[in-house]
C-alpha positions as CSV (number, residue, x, y, z in Angstrom):
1,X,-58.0,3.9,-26.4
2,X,-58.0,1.9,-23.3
3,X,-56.5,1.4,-20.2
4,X,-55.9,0.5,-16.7
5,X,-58.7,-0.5,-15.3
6,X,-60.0,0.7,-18.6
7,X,-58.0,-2.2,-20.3
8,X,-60.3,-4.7,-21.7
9,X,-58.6,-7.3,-19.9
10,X,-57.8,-6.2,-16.8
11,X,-61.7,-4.5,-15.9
12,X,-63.1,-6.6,-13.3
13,X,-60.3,-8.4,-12.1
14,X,-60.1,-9.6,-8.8
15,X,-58.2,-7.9,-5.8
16,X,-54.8,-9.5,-5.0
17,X,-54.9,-9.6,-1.6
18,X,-56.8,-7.0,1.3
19,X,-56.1,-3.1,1.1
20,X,-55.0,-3.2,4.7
21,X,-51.9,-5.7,3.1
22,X,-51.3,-3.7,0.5
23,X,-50.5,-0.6,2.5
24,X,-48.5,-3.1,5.1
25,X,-46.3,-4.0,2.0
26,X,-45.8,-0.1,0.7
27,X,-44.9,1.0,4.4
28,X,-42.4,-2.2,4.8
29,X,-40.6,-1.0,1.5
30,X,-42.2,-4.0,-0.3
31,X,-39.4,-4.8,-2.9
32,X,-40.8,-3.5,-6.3
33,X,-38.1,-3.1,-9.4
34,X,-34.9,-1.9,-9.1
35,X,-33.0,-2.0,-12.6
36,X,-31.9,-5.1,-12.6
37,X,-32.0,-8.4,-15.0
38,X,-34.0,-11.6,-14.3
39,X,-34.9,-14.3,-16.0
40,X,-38.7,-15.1,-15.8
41,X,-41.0,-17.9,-18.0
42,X,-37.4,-18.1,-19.9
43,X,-37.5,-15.0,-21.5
44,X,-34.6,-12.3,-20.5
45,X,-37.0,-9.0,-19.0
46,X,-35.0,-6.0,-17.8
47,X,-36.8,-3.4,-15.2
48,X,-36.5,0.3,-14.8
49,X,-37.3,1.3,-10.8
50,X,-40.5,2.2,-10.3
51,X,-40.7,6.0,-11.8
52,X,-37.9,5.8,-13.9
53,X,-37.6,8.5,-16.9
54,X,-37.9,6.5,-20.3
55,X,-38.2,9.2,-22.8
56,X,-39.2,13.0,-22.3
57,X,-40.9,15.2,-25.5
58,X,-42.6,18.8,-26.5
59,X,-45.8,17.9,-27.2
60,X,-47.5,19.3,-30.2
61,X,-49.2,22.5,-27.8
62,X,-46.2,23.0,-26.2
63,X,-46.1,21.1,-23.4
64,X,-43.4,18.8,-22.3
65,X,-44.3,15.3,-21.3
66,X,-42.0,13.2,-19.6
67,X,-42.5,8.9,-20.0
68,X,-41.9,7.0,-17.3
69,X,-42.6,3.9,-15.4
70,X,-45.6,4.2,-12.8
71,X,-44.8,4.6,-9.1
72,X,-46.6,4.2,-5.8
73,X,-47.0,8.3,-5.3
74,X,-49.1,8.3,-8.7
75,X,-52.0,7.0,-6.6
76,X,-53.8,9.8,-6.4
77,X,-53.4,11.1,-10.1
78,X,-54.4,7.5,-11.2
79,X,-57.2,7.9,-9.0
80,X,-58.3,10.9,-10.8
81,X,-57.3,9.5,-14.2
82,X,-59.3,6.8,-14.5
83,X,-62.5,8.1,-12.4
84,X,-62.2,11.1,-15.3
85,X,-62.4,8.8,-17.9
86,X,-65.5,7.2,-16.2
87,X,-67.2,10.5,-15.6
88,X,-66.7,11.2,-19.6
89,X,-68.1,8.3,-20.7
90,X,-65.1,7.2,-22.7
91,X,-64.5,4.3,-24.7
92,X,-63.8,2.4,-21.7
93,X,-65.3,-1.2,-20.0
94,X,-65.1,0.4,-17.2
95,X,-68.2,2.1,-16.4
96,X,-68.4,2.8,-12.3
97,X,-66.1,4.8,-10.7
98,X,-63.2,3.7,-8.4
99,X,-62.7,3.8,-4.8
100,X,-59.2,4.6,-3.3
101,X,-58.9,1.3,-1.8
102,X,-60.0,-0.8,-4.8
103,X,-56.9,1.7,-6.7
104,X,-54.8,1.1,-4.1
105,X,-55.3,-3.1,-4.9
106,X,-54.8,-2.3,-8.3
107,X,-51.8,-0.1,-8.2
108,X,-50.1,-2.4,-5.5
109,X,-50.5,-5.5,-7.8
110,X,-49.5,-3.6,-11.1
111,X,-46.7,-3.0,-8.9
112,X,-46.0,-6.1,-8.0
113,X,-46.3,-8.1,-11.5
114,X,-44.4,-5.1,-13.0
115,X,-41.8,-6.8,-10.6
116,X,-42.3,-10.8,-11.5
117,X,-42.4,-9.2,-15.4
118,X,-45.6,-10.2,-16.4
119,X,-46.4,-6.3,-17.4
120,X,-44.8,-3.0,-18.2
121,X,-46.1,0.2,-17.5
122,X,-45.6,3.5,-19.4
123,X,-46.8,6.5,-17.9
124,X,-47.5,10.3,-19.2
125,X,-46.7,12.9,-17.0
126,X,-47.6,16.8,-17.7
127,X,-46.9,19.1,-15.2
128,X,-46.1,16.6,-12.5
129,X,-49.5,15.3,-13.4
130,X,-50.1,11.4,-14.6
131,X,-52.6,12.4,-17.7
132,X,-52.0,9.0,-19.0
133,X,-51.3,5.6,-18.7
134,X,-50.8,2.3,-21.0
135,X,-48.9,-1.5,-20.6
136,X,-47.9,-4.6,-22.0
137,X,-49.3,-7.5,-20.5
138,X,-47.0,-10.4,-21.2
139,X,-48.6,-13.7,-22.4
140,X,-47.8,-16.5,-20.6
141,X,-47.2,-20.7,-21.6
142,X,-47.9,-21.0,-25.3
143,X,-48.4,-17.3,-25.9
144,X,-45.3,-15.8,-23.6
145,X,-44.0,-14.3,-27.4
146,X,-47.4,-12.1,-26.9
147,X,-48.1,-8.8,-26.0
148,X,-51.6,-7.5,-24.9
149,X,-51.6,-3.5,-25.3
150,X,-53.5,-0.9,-23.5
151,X,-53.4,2.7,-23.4
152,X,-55.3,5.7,-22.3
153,X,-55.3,9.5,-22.2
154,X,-57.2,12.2,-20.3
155,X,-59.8,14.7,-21.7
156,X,-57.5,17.6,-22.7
157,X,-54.5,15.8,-23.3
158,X,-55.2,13.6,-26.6
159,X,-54.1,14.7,-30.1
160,X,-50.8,15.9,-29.1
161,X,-48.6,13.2,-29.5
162,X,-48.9,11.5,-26.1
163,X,-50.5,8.7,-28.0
164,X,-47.8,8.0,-30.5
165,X,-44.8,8.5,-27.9
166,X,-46.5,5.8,-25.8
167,X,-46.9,3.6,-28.2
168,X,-43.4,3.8,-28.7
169,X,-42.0,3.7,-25.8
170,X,-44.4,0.3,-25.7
171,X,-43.1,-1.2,-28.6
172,X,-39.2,-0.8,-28.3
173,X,-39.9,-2.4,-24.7
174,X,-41.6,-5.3,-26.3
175,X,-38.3,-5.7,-28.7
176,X,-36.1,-5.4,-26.3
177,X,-37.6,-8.4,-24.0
178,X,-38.5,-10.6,-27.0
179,X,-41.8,-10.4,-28.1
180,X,-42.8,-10.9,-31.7
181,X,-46.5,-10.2,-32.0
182,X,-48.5,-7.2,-30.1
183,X,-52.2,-6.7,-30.1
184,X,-54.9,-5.2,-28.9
185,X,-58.6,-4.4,-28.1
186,X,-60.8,-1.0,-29.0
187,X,-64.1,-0.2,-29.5
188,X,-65.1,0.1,-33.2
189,X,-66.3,3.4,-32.9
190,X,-63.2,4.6,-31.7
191,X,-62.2,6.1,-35.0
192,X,-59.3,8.6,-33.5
193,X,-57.5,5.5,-31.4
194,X,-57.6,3.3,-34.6
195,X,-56.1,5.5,-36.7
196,X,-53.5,5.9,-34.1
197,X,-52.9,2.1,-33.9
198,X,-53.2,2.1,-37.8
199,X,-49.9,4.9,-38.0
200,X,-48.2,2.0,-35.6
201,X,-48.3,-0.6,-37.7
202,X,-51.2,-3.1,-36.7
203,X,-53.9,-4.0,-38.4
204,X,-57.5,-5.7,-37.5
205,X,-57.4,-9.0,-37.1
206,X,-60.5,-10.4,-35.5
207,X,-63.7,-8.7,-34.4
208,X,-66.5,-9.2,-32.0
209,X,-70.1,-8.1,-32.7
210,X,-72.0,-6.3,-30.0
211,X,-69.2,-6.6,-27.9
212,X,-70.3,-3.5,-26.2
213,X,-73.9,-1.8,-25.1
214,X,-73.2,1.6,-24.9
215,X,-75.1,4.9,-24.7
216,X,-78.2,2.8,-26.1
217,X,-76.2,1.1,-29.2
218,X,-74.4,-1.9,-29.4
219,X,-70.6,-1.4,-30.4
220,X,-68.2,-4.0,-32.1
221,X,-64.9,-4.7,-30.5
222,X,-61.8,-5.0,-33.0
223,X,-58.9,-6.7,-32.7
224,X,-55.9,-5.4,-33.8
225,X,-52.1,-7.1,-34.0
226,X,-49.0,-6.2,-35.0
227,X,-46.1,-8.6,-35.5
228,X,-42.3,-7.5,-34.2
229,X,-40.2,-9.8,-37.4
């Protein structure tokens, strides 16, 4: 699975804009989503506020997760959520760890397009902990029907429904706004996310050879779509 700056095609985007404006616009209340309705590339998107509770579950061990939108006190556990997944060596693009102020870039834009509605953020919470993190990144001009998925779960947290409840969560969002086809991009040998993605409903649809060099072997990347009517 991947995600965040894990997502295939968000790793190695550029910064929008300097930390030092990013903080500026958290500490002047910069105006992220507040529930309401707009209209943007002329589809209808509606917005939870930042943190709102979609959805909350037992997990299969016991534990109860609650899904919600991402917020701008998650920095931290985001911080320590993706720089686990680099330290594992997961089946990530990302391969460097990241500093707080390139997260703090990151999370303020997420923010901020979460806001225009060009993406939607699900987050998994355990114990007041983020543990996971995935989104819809909306296509734009001839592709604004699209859907580009990404997810991600921590090292202790996977295969216990997190995953499924995501994807989900995802996937009634992507009805609810409009979208008619949703795909996505994971390594080959990521056997455990594409049966996941497989229980969803998508199937491979395109594939890159030696996509990836990883761990001394080259890894395909498949493509994988699923289509909403």
């Amino acid at each position: 699975m991947v995600l965040h700056h894990v997502f295939m095609f968000h790793q190695g985007s550029p910064a929008l804009g300097s930390t030092n404006l990013c903080i500026q616009k958290h500490q002047q209340g910069f105006p992220f989503s507040r529930g309401k309705m707009v209209y943007a590339s002329g589809r209808l998107l509606e917005f939870m506020k930042t943190g709102g509770v979609i959805r909350e579950f037992i997990a299969k061990d016991g534990r109860r997760v609650v899904l919600r939108t991402l917020k701008w006190e998650d920095l931290d556990d985001l911080l320590d959520f993706i720089n686990s997944l680099v330290e594992e060596g997961a089946n990530i693009i990302r391969s460097e760890k990241v500093s707080r102020e390139e997260e703090i870039e990151w999370l303020s834009g997420t923010l901020a397009r979460m806001e225009k509605g060009e993406v939607f953020c699900v987050a998994g919470e355990v114990d007041g902990r983020v543990v996971a993190n995935s989104e819809i990144k909306m296509g734009t001009g001839y592709s604004k029907h699209v859907g580009v998925i990404g997810i991600g779960i921590k090292k202790g947290f996977r295969g216990i429904g997190i995953g499924t409840e995501m994807m989900r969560a995802l996937e009634e969002h992507a009805r609810k706004i409009g979208l008619k086809v949703l795909t996505l991009a994971v390594f080959a040998n990521n056997q455990h996310a594409i049966n996941l993605y497989r229980k969803m409903g998508f199937v491979e649809t395109g594939r890159v050879p030696k996509r990836f060099f990883k761990d001394g072997a080259y890894i395909d990347e498949i493509i994988m779509t699923k289509t909403l009517e």
